[in-house]
Wavefront OBJ file of the C-alpha trace (Angstrom):
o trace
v -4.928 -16.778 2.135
v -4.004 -20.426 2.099
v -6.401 -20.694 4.653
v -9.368 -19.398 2.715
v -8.247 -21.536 -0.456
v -7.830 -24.945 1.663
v -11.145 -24.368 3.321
v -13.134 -23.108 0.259
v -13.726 -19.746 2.410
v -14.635 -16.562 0.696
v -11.740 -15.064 -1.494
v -12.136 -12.189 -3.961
v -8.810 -11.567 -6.059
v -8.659 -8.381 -7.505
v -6.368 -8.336 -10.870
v -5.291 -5.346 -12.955
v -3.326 -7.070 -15.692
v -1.067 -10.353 -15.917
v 2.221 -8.216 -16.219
v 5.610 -10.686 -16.912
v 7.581 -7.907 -15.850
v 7.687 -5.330 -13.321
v 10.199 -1.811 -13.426
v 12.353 -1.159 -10.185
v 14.480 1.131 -9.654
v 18.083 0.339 -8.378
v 17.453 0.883 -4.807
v 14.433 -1.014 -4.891
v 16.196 -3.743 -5.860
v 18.998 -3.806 -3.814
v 16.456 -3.476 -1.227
v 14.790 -6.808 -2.357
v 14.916 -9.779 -0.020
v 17.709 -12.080 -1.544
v 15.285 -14.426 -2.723
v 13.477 -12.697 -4.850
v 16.964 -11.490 -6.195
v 18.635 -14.817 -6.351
v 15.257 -16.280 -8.568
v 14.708 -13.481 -10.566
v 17.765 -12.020 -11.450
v 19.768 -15.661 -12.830
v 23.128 -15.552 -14.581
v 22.578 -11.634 -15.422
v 22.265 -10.406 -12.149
v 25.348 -8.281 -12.406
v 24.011 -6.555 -15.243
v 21.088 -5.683 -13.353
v 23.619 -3.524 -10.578
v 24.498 -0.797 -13.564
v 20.979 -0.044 -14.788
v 18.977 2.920 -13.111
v 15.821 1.070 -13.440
v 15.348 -2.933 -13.563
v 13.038 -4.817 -15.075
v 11.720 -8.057 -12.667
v 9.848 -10.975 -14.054
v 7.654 -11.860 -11.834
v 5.043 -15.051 -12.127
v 1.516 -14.804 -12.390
v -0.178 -15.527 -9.470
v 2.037 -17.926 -8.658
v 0.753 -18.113 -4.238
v -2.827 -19.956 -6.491
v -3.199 -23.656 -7.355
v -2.576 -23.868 -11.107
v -6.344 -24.483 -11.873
v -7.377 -20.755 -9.874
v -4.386 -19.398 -12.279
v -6.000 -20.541 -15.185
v -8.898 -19.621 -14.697
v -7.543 -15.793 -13.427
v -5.772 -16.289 -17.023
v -9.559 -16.670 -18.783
v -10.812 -14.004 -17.050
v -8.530 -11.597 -17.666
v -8.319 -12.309 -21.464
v -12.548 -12.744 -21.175
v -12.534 -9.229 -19.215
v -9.832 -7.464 -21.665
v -12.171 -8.478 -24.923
v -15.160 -6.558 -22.815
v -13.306 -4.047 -22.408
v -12.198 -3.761 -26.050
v -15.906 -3.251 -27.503
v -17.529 -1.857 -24.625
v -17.293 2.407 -24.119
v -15.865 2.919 -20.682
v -19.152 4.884 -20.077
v -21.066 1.731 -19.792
v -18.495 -0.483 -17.673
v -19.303 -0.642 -14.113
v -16.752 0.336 -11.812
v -16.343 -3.699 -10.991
v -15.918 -6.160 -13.190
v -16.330 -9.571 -11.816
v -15.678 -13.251 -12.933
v -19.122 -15.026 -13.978
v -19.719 -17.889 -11.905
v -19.759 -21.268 -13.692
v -21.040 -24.531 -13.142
v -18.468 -27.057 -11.431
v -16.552 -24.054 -10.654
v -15.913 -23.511 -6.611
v -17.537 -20.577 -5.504
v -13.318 -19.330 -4.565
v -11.682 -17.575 -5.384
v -13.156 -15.373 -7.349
v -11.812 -13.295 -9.489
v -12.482 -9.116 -10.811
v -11.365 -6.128 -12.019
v -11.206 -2.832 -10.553
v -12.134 -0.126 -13.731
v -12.677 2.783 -11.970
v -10.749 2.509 -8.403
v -11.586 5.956 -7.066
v -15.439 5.030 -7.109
v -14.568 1.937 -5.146
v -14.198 3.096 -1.337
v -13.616 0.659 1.400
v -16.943 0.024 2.218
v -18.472 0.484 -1.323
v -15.430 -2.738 -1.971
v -16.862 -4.631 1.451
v -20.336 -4.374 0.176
v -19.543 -6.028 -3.376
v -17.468 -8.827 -1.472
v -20.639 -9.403 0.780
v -22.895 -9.436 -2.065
v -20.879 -12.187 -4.322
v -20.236 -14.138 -1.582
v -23.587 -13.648 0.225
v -24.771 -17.181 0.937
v -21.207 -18.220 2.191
v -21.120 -19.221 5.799
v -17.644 -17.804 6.277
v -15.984 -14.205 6.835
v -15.238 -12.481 3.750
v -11.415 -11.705 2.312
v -10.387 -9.687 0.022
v -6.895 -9.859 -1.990
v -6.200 -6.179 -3.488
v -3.141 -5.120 -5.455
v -1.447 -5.596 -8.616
v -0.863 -9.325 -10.037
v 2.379 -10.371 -9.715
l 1 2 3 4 5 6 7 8 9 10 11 12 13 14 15 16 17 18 19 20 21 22 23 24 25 26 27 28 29 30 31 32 33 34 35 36 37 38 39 40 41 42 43 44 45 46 47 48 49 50 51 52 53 54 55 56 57 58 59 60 61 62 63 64 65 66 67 68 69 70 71 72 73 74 75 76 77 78 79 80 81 82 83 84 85 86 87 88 89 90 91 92 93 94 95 96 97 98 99 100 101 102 103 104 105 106 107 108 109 110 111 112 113 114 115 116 117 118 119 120 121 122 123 124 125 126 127 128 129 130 131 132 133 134 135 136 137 138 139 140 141 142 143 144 145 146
């Protein structure tokens, strides 16, 4: 990914929502590499050994420059208001960020609304299409933000 952002290659970040925090249960935890454990859980980590499931706070996007946060920040709130007025009948099954004048063409940023109608290639196709007159190979970021 670093790549892609340091050479202003193709890179479509797919977001569900900005969650702060992030249930796991015990094991999972335990299971976590001690990093993540040592700057998540701070001065209450013993507290967090008795609990079935554990709530993590995890930052926002926090592998992106602070300007691509930002602007993953305005989208989502942009994309949420949409969503608010709009019938899900009438939403497309990809939402995507609009491009914007002195904006770089990467990352870009969209929501999935209906993932089962978004295959593999039907995704591929979409990442060709916004990023059609780039001279690089596509990438696509999927998952959860976190």
């Amino acid at each position: 990914m670093r790549e892609h952002l340091d050479g202003e290659r193709p890179l479509l970040v797919l977001l569900d929502e900005a969650r702060c925090r992030v249930p796991m249960l015990r094991e999972e935890w335990r299971a976590a590499p001690c990093r993540l454990l040592r700057d998540r859980a701070g001065a209450d980590s013993g507290d967090l050994e008795d609990d079935e499931v554990v709530d993590v706070r995890l930052p926002f996007l926090d592998w992106l420059p602070e300007a691509h946060r930002k602007r993953a920040v305005r989208f989502l709130a942009e994309s949420d208001a949409a969503l608010s007025r709009t019938p899900m009948a009438f939403l497309p099954p990809l939402m995507t960020e609009e491009r914007r004048d002195g904006v770089p063409p990467s990352p870009r940023f969209a929501r999935r609304l209906l993932p089962n109608a978004l295959t593999a290639d039907r995704l591929a196709a979409a990442v060709e299409h916004l990023f059609g007159d780039a001279s690089h190979r596509c990438a696509a970021a999927t998952g959860s933000v976190r």
